[in-house]
FISELUM-670453 format. One record per residue (C-alpha): x, y, z; residue in one letter. Coordinates in Angstrom, 1 decimal, m for minus. Layout:
N
<r><east>X</east><north>Y</north><up>Z</up><type>a</type></r>
...
# end
This chain:
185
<r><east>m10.0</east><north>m58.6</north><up>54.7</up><type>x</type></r>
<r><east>m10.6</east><north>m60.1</north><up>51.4</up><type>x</type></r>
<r><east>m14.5</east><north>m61.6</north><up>50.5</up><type>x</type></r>
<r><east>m13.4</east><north>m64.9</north><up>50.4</up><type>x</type></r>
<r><east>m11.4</east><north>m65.2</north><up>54.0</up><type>x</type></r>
<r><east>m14.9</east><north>m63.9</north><up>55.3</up><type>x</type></r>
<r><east>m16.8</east><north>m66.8</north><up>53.2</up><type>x</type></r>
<r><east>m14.1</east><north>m69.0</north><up>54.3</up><type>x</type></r>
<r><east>m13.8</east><north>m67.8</north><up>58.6</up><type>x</type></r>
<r><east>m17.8</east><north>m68.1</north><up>58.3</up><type>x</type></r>
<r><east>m17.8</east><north>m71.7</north><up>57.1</up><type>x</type></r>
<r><east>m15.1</east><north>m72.5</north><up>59.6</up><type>x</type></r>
<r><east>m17.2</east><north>m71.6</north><up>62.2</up><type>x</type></r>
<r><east>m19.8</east><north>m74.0</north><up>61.2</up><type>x</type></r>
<r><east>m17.5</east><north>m76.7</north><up>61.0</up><type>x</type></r>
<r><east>m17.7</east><north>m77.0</north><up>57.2</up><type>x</type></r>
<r><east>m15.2</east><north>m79.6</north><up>55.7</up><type>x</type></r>
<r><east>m14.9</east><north>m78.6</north><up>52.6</up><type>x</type></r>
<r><east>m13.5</east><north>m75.3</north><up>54.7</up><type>x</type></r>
<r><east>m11.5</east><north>m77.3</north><up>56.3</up><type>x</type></r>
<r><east>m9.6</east><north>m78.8</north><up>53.5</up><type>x</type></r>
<r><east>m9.3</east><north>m75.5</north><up>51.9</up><type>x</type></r>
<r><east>m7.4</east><north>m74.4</north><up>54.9</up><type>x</type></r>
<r><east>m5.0</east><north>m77.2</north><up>54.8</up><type>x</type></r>
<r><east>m4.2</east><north>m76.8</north><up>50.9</up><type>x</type></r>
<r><east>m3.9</east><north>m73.3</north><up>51.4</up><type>x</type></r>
<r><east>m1.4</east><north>m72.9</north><up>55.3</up><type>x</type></r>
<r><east>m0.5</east><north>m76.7</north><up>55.4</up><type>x</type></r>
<r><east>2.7</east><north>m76.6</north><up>54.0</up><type>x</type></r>
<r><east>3.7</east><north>m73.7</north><up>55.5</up><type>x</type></r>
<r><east>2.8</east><north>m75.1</north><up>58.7</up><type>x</type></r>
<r><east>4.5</east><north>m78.3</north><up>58.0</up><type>x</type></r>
<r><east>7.4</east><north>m76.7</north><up>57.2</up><type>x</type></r>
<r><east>7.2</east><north>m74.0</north><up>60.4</up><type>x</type></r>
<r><east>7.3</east><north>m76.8</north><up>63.1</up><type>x</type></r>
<r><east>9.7</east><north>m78.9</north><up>60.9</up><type>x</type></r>
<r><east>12.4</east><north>m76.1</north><up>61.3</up><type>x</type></r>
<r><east>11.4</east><north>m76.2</north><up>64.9</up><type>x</type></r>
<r><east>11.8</east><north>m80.0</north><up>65.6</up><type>x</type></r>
<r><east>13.8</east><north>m82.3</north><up>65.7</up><type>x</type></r>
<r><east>12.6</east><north>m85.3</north><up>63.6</up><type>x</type></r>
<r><east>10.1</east><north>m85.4</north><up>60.8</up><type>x</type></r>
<r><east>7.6</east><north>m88.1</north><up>62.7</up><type>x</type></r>
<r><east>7.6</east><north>m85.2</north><up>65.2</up><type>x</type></r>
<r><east>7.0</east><north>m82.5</north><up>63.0</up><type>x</type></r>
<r><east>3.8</east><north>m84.7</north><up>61.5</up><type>x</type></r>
<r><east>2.2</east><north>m85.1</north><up>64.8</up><type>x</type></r>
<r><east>2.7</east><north>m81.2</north><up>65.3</up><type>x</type></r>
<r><east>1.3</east><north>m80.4</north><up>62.3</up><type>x</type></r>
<r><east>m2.3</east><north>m82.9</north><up>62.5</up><type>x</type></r>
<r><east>m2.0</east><north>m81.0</north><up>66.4</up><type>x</type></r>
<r><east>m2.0</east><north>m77.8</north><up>65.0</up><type>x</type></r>
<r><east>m5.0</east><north>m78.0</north><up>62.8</up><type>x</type></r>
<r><east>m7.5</east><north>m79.6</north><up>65.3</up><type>x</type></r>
<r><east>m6.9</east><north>m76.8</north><up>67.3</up><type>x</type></r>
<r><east>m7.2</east><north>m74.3</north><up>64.6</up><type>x</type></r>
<r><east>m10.3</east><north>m75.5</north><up>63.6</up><type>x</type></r>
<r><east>m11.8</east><north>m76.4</north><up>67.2</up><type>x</type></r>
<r><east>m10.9</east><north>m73.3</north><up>68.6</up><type>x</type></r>
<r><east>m12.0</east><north>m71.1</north><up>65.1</up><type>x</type></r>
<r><east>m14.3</east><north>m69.3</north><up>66.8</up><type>x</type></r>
<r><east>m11.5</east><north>m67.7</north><up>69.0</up><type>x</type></r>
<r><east>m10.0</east><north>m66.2</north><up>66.0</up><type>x</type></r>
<r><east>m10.0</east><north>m62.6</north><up>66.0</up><type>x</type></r>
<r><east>m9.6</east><north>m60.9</north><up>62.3</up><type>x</type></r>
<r><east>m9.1</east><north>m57.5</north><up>64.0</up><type>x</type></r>
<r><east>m5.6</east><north>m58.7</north><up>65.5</up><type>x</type></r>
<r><east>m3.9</east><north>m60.7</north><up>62.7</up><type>x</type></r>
<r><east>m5.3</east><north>m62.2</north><up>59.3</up><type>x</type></r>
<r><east>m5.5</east><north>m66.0</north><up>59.2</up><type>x</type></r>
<r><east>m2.7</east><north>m66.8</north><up>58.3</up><type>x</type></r>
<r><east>m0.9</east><north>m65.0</north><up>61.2</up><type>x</type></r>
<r><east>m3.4</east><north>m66.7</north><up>63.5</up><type>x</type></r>
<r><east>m2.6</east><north>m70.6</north><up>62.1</up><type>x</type></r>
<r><east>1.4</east><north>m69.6</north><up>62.7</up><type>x</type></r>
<r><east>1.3</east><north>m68.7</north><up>66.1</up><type>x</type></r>
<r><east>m0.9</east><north>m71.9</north><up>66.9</up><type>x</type></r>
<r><east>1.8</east><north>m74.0</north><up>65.2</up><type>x</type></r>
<r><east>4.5</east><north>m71.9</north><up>66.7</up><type>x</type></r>
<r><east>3.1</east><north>m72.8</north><up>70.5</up><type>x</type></r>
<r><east>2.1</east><north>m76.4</north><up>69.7</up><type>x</type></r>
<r><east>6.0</east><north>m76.6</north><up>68.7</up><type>x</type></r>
<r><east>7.7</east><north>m74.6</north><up>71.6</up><type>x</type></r>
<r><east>4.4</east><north>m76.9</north><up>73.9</up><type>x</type></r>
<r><east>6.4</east><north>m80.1</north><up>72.3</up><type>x</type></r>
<r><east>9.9</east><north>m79.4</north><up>73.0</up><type>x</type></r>
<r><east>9.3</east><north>m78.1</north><up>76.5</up><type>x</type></r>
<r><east>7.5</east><north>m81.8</north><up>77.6</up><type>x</type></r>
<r><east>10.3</east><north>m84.2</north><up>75.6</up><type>x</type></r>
<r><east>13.0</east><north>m82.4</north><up>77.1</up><type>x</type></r>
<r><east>15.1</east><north>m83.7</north><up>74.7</up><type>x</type></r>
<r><east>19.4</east><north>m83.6</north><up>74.7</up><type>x</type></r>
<r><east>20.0</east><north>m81.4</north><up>72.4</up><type>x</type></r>
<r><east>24.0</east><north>m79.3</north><up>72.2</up><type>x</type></r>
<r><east>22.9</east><north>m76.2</north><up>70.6</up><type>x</type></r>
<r><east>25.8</east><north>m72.8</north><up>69.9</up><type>x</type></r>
<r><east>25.8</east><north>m71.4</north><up>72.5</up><type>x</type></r>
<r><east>27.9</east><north>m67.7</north><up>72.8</up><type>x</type></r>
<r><east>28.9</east><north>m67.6</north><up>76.3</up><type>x</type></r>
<r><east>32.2</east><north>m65.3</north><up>75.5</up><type>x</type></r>
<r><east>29.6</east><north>m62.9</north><up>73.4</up><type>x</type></r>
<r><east>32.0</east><north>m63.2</north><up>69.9</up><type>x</type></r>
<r><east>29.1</east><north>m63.5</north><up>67.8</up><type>x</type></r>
<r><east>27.8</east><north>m60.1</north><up>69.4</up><type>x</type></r>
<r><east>31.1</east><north>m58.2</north><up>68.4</up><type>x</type></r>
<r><east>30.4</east><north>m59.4</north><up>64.5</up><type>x</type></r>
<r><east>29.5</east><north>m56.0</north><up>62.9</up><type>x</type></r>
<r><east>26.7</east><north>m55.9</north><up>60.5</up><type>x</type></r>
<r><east>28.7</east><north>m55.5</north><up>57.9</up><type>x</type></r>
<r><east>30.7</east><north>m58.2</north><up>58.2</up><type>x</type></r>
<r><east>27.0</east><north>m60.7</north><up>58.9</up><type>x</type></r>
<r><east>25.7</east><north>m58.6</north><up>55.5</up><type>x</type></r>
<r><east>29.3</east><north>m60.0</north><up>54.1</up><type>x</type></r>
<r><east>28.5</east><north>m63.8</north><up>55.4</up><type>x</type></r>
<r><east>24.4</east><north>m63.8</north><up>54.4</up><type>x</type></r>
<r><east>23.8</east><north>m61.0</north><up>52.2</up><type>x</type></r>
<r><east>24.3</east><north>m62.5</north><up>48.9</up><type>x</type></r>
<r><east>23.5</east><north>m66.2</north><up>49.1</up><type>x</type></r>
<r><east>24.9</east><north>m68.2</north><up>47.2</up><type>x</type></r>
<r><east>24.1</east><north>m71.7</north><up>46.6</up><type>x</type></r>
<r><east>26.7</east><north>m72.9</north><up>49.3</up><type>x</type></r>
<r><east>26.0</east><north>m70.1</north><up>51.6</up><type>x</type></r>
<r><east>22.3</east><north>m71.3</north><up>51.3</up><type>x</type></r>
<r><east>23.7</east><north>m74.8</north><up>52.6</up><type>x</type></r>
<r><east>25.9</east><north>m73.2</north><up>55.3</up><type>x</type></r>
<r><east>22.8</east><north>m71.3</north><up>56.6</up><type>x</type></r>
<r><east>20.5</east><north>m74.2</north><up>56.8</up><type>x</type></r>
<r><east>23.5</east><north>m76.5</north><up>58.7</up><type>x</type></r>
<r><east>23.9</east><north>m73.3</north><up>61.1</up><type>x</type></r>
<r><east>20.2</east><north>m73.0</north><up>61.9</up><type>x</type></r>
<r><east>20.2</east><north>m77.0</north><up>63.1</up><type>x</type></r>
<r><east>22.8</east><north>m75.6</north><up>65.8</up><type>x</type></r>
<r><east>20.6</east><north>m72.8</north><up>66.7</up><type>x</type></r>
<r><east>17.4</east><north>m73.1</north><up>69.5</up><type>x</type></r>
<r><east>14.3</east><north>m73.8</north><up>68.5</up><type>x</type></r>
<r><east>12.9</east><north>m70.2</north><up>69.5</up><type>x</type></r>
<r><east>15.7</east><north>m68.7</north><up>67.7</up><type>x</type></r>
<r><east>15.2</east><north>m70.5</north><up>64.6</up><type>x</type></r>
<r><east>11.7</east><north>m70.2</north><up>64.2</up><type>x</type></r>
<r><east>12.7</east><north>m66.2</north><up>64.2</up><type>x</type></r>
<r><east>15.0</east><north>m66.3</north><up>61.5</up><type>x</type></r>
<r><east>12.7</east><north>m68.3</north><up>59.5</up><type>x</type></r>
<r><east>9.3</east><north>m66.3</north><up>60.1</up><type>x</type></r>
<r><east>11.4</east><north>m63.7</north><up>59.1</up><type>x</type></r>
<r><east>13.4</east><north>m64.9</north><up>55.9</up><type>x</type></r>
<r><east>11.2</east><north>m68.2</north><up>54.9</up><type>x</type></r>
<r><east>8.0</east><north>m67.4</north><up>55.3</up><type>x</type></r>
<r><east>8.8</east><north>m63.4</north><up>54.8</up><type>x</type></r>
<r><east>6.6</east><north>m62.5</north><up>58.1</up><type>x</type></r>
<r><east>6.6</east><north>m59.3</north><up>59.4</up><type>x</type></r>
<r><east>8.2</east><north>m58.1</north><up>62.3</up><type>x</type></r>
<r><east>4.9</east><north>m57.3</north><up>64.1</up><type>x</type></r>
<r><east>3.5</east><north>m60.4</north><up>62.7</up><type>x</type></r>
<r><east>6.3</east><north>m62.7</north><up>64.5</up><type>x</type></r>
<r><east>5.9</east><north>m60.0</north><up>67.0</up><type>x</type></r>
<r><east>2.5</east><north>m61.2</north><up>67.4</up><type>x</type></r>
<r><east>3.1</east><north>m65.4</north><up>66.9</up><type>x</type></r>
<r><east>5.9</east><north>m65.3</north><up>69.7</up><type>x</type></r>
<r><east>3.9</east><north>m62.9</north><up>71.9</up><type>x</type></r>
<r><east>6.3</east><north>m60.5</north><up>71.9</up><type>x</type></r>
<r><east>6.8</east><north>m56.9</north><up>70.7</up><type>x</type></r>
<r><east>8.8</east><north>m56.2</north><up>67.1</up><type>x</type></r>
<r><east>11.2</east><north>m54.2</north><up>68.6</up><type>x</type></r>
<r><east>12.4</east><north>m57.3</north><up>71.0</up><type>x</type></r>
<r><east>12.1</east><north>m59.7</north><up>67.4</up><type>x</type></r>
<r><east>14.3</east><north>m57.2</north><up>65.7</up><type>x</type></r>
<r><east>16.7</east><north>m57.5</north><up>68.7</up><type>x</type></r>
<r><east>16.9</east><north>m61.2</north><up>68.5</up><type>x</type></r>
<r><east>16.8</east><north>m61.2</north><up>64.8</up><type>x</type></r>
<r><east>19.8</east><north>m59.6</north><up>64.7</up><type>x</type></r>
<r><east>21.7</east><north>m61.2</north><up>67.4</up><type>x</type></r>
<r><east>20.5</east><north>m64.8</north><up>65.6</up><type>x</type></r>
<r><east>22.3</east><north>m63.3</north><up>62.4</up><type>x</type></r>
<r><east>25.5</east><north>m62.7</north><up>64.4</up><type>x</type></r>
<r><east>25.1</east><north>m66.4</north><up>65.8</up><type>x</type></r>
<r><east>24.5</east><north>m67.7</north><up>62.5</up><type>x</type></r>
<r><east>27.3</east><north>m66.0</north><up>61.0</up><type>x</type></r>
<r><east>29.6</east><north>m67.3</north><up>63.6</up><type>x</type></r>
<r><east>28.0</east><north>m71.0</north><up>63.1</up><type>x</type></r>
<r><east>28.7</east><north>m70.4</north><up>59.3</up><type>x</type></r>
<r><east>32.6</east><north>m69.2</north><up>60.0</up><type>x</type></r>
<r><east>32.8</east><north>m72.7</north><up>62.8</up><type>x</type></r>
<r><east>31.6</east><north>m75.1</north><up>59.8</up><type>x</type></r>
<r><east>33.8</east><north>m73.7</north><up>57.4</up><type>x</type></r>
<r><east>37.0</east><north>m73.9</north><up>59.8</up><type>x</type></r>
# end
């Protein structure tokens, strides 16, 4: 770990704002933007994101830099204050769902057709398929291809194992590539 995480996880610990602020220029739009993929509504995604960062720096001392680096840690806090959100407003939301499994018979070549070379309409497409997508699976595809997370580091934020993130990873492709071939019918 770099000198100045140290400096930084030590003045954290005691509470230091000046710290504190440093932490939100450096992870706060990234957070923002993490639990805004996740939520519905912006409003939402602002009381989130001030939720998020009392509990990173009340529970600070929790941290562990042995299991993940900082940033790591700050995503899978904002990834459960999301999922913690959703699950008490219970809110209607119609997302794709594949019950006749036609997004699993896509073959990868055909998804690497759909998403491999974005352009900036396939960008578009991509962005209107993920609103259609659940929150879980969305926050996948964009740990993954937003934020450019590693598998064992969404692995770690979803409390899962990267070979289970790689297996929803690719099936979220297939669904997206479906969505994508839906909106431009």
């Amino acid at each position: 770990m770099a000198e100045i995480d140290i400096d930084l996880i030590r003045e954290l610990r005691e509470q230091s704002p000046k710290a504190q602020r440093k932490v939100l220029e450096r992870y706060g739009n990234e957070v923002f933007a993490q639990v805004a993929r996740m939520l519905p509504a912006t409003e939402d995604a602002e009381e989130v994101y001030q939720d998020v960062f009392v509990k990173v720096f009340r529970n600070i001392g929790m941290y562990d830099e042995e299991k993940s680096a900082l940033r790591t840690w700050i995503s899978r806090i904002a990834y459960n204050e999301a999922v913690t959100w959703l699950r008490h407003k219970r809110q209607a939301v119609i997302y794709f769902e594949d019950r006749e499994g036609r997004a699993e018979q896509l073959s990868d070549a055909e998804v690497e057709e759909t998403l491999g070379h974005p352009n900036s309409e396939t960008v578009q497409l991509i962005r209107a398929a993920l609103k259609h997508l659940p929150p879980e699976e969305r926050a996948i595809v964009t740990m993954f291809y937003y934020e450019e997370m590693s598998l064992k580091e969404i692995a770690y934020v979803t409390e899962s194992i990267p070979t289970t993130v790689a297996s929803k990873l690719s099936r979220t492709r297939k669904k997206i590539c479906k969505i994508i071939k839906m909106l431009q019918s």
